[in-house]
C-alpha positions in Angstrom: -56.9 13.4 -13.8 -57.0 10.7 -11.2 -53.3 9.2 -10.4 -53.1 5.4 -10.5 -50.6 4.1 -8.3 -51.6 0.0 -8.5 -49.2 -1.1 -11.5 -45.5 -1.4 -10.1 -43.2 1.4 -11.8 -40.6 -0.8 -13.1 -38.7 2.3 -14.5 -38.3 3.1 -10.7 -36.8 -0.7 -9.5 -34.5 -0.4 -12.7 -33.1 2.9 -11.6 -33.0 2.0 -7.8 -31.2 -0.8 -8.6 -28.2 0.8 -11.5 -28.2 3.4 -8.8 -27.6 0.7 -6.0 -24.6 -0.9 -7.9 -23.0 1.7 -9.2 -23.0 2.8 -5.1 -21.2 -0.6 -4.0 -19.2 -0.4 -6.8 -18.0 3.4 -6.1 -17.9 2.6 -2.6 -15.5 -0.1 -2.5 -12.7 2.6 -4.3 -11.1 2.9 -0.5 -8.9 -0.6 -1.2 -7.8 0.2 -4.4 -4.9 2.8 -5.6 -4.7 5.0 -8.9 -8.9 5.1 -9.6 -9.4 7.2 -13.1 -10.7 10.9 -11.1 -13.5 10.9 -13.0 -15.2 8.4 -11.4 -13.7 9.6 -7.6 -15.3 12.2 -5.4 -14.1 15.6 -6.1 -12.1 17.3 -3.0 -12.9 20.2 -1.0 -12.8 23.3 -2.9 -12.8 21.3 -6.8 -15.2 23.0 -9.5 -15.9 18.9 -10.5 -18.3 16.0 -10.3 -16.9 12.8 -10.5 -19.1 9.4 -11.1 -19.5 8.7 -6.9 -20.6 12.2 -6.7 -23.7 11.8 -8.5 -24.8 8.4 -6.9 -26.0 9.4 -3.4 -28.0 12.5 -4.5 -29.6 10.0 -7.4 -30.6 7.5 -4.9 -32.6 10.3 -2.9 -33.9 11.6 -6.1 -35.2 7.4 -5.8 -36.5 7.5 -3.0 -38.1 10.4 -3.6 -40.0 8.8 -6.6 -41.2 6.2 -4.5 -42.6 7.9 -1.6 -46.1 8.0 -3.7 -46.4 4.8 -4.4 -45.7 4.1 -0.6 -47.9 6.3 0.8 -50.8 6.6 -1.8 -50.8 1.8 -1.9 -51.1 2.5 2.5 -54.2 4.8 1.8 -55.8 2.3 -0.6 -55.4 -1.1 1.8 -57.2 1.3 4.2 -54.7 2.8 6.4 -55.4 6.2 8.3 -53.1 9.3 7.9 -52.0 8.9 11.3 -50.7 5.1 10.9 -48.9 6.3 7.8 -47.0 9.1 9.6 -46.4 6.5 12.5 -44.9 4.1 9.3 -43.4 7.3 7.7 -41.7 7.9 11.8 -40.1 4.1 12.4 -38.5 4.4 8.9 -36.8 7.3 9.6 -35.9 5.7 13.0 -34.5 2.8 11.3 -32.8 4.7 9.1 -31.6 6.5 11.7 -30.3 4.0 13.9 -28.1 1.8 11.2 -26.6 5.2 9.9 -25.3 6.0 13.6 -23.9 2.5 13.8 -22.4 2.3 10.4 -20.6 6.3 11.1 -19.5 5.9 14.5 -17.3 2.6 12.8 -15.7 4.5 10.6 -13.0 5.6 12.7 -12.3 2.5 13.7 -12.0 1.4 17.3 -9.5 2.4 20.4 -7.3 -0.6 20.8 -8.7 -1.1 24.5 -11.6 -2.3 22.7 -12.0 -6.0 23.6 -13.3 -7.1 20.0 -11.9 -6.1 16.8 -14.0 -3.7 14.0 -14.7 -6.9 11.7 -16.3 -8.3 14.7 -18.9 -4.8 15.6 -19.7 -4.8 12.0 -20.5 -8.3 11.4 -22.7 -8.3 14.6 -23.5 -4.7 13.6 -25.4 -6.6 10.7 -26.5 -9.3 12.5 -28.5 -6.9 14.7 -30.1 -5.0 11.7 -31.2 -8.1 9.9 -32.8 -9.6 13.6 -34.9 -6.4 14.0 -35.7 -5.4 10.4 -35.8 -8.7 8.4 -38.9 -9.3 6.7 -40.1 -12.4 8.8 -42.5 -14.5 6.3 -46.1 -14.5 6.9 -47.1 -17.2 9.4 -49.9 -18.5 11.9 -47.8 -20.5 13.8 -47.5 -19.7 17.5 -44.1 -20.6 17.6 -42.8 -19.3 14.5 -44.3 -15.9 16.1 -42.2 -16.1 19.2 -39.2 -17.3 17.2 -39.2 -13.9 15.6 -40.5 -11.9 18.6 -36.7 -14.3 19.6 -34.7 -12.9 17.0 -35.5 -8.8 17.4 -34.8 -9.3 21.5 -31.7 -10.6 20.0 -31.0 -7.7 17.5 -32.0 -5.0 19.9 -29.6 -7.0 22.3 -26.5 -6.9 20.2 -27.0 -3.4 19.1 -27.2 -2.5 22.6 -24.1 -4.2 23.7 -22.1 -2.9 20.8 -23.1 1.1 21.5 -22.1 0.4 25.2 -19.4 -1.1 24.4 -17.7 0.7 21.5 -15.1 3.4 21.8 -13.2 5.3 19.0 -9.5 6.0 18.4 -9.9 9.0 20.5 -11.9 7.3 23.4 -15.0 9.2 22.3 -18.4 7.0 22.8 -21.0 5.9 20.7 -22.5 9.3 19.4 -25.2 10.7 17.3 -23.6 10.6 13.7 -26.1 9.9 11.5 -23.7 9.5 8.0 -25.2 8.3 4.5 -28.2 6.3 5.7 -29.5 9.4 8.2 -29.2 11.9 6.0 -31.5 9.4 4.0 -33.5 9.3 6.8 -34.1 12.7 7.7 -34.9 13.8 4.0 -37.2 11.0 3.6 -39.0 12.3 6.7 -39.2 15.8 5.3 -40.7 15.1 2.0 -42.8 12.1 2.9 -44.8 14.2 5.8 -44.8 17.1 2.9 -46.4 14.2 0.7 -49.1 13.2 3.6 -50.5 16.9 3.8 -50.1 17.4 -0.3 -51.2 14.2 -1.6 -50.5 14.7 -5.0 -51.3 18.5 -5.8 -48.6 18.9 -8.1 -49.7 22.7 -8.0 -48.4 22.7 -4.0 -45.2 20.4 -4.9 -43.4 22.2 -7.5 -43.6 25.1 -5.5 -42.1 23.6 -2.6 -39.3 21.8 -4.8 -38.4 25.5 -6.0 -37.9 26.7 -2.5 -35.4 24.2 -1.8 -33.8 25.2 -5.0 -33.8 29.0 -3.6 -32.7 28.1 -0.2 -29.7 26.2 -1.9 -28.9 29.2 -4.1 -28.9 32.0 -0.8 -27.3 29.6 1.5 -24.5 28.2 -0.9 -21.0 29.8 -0.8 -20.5 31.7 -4.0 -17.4 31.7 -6.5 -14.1 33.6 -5.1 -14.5 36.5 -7.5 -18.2 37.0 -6.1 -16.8 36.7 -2.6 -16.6 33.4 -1.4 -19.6 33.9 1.1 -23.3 32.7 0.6 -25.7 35.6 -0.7 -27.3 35.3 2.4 -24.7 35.1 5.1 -26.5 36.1 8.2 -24.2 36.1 11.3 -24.3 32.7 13.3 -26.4 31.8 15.2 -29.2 32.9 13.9 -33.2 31.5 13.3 -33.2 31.3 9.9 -30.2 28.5 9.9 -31.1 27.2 13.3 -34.6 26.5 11.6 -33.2 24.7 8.8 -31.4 22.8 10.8 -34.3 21.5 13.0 -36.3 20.7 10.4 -32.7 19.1 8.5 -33.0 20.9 5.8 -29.6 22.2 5.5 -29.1 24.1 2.5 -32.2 22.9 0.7 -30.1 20.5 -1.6 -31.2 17.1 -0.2 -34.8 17.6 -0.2 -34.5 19.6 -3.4 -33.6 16.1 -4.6 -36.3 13.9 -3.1 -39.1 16.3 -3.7 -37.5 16.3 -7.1 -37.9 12.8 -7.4 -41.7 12.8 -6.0 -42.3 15.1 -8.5 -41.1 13.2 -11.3 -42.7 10.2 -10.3 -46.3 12.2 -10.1 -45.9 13.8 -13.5 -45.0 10.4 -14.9 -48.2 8.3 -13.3 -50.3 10.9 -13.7 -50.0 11.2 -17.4 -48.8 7.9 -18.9 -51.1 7.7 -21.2 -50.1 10.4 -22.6 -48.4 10.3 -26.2 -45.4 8.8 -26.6 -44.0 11.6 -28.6 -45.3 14.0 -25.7 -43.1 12.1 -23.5 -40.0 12.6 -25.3 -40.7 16.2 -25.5 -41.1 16.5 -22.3 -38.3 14.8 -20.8 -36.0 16.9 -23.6 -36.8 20.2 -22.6 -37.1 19.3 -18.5 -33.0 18.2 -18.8 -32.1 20.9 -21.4 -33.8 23.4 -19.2 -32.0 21.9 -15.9 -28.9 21.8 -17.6 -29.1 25.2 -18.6 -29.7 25.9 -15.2 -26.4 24.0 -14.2 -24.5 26.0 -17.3 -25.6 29.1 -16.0 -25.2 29.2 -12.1 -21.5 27.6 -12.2 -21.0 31.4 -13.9 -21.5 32.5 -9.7 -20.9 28.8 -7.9 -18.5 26.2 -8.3 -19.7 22.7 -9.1 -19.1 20.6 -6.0 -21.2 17.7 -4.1 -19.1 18.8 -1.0 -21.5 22.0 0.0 -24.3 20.6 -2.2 -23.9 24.3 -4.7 -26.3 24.7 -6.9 -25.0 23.7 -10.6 -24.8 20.8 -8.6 -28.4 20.1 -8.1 -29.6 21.3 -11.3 -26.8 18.7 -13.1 -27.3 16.0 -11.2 -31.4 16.0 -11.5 -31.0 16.5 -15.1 -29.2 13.6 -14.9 -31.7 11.4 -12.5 -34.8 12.7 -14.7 -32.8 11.2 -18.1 -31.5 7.6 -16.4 -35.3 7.0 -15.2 -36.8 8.5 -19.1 -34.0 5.9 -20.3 -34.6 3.1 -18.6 -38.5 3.7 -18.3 -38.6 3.2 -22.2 -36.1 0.3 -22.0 -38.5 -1.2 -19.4 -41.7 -0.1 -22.3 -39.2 -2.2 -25.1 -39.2 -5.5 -23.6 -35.6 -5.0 -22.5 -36.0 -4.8 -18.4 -34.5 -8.2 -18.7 -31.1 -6.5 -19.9 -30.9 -5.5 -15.9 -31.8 -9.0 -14.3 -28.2 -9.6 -13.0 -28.5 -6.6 -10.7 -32.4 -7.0 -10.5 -31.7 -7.7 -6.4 -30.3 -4.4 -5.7 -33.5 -2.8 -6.8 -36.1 -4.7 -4.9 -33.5 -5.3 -1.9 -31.8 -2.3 -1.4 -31.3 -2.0 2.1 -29.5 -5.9 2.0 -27.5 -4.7 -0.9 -26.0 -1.6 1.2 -25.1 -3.6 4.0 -23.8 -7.4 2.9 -20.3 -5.1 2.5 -20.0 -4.5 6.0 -19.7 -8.7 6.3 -17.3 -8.7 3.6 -15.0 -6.0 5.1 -15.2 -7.4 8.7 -14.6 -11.2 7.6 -11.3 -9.5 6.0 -10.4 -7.6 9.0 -11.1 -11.1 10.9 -9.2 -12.8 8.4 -6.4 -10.8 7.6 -6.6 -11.8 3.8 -5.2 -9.2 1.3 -5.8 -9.1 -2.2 -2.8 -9.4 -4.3 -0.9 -5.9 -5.3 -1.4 -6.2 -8.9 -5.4 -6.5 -8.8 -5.5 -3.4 -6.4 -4.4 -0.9 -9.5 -5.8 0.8 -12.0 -7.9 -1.2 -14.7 -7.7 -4.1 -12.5 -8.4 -2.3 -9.4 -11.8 -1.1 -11.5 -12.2 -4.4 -12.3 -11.8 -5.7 -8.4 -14.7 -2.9 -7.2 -17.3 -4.3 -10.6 -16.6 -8.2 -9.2 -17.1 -7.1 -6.1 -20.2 -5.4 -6.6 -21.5 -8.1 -8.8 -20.8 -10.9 -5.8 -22.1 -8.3 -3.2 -25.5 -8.4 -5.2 -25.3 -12.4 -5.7 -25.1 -12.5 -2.4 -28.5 -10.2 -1.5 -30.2 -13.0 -4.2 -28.7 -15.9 -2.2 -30.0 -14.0 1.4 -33.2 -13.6 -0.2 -34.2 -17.0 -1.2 -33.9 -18.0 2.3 -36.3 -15.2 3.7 -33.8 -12.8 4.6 -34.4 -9.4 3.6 -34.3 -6.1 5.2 -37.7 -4.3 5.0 -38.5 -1.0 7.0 
């Protein structure tokens, strides 16, 4: 059956775009006291999965469902396997290089510093949206060089601020990759998987279930079964040091993308299927995967914090029933319910970083929100604002031809 990858899967922009907001809404918890713990991270060592645990592996399970459509719309404009592992390799870069910036700030900077941290990430931004914005299309000479203008300028500012930036501890500007290159790297892994398996779901499944049984030997088991993984080969070793060149890790992050990729071939591939077919279908995938989840937390704890693997098997149960959800929302006439945080889904890059303005224009500033709307409820209600106005604000960019685009 021949896959048709034309029409725009709005199923996929709905759930990019929940995902997106619920991760500026969870990620704005660090300014507000006594958060409800079941929508915190869990800590080290905690058999739990709190709400911001399950956004960042959703939004690779996204990405994952969109490498197809990526790749497969490149071969059909005419674009060699060779340009698309070149496009597939300055992705990852870019990916790459925003993640170091944005990790290496988070420990703030040594006071010898001769700007303050609301100042590197504002230009941090600035930088980023010089380089990647998507430029309109244009003929005009000058235009061009006004743009060839404004990425000098970017690569300028991000230059000046990795020379220039020391931590607390006087360390320099390192290789820490953080959210946005482990994004990077498992994108890289799963999209070059996708250039040399097209879509043979026959060749993808497979793979998806080796990252499943890398997870499951690699995974630290419960105390009663010993607290080690099952295979716990003496470091270091090739096996690890092979995973770790290729970033693998443990086999939980690319079990998520490929997971995603999967999904999204499955559900081209056969949409016209029956609608009752469908349902089936998505019922027994998350009953099975949930199963899964029910029965491994019997040997491993479930924990985001060493990716284990009730983990995985809940948390893509739970990516493969938002996207059924909101797929046959989408099918109902009622994608319009999502309009409000529409921007996040077709945006997404924007959306992640218009915070980093926000938190440096209050560093700059020195404005602090009132006690009593840093609490409970109205602490909640603080990070859902903010995450509304954060997402207004990627509208607002938009209109006036800024956009990140990589």
């Amino acid at each position: 059956m021949k896959t048709d990858f034309t029409q725009r899967n709005v199923g996929i922009d709905l759930l990019r775009a929940l995902t997106m907001f619920v991760m500026i809404f969870v990620n704005d918890f660090w300014k507000i006291h006594d958060v409800p713990h079941w929508l915190e991270h869990a800590k080290w060592g905690e058999d739990f999965m709190g709400l911001a645990d399950v956004v960042f592996p959703c939004f690779l399970f996204v990405v994952g469902m969109s490498i197809p459509f990526a790749i497969e719309r490149r071969y059909s404009k005419g674009f060699s396997g060779e340009s698309t592992i070149g496009h597939i390799l300055s992705r990852t870069f870019a990916l790459l290089v925003m993640g170091a910036f944005i990790t290496n700030s988070e420990a703030r900077l040594h006071p010898d510093v001769s700007y303050k941290i609301g100042v590197y990430w504002i230009l941090m931004v600035i930088g980023f949206i010089c380089i990647w914005n998507q430029y309109p299309r244009t003929e005009d000479p000058n235009r061009k060089r006004l743009y060839t203008g404004l990425k000098v300028l970017g690569t300028i500012i991000l230059i000046y601020l990795a020379i220039t930036f020391r931590n607390p501890k006087e360390g320099v500007f390192g290789a820490h990759w953080g959210i946005l290159g482990s994004i990077g790297w498992t994108y890289l892994l799963c999209a070059v998987i996708y250039v040399f398996t097209r879509d043979n779901l026959k060749k993808l499944i497979p793979i998806w279930f080796v990252f499943v049984i890398i997870c499951i030997l690699g995974s630290r088991m419960r105390e009663e079964f010993g607290a080690t993984a099952i295979l716990n080969l003496p470091r270091p070793n090739f096996y690890n040091d092979f995973l770790g060149i290729l970033h693998i890790g443990n086999g939980a992050l690319p079990a998520f993308t490929m997971g995603g990729v999967i999904l999204s071939l499955i559900s081209t591939k056969y949409s016209q299927v029956a609608t009752r077919k469908k349902i089936i279908f998505v019922l027994v995938t998350v009953a099975v995967l949930f199963l899964a989840g029910f029965i491994s937390r019997n040997f491993w704890i479930l924990a985001k914090i060493g990716a284990t693997p009730p983990f995985v098997f809940y948390v893509t149960a739970i990516a493969v029933a938002m996207y059924a959800l909101l797929t046959w929302l989408a099918n109902a006439g009622k994608a319009s319910w999502f309009d409000i945080i529409k921007p996040a889904g077709t945006a997404t890059l924007t959306t992640y970083l218009i915070p980093y303005v926000s938190y440096g224009l209050a560093d700059l500033t020195g404005i602090i929100l009132p006690d009593w709307f840093t609490h409970g409820f109205m602490g909640i209600v603080n990070c859902l604002c903010f995450a509304f106005v954060i997402i207004g604000v990627t509208y607002l960019l938009g209109r006036v031809y800024i956009k990140l685009k990589i």
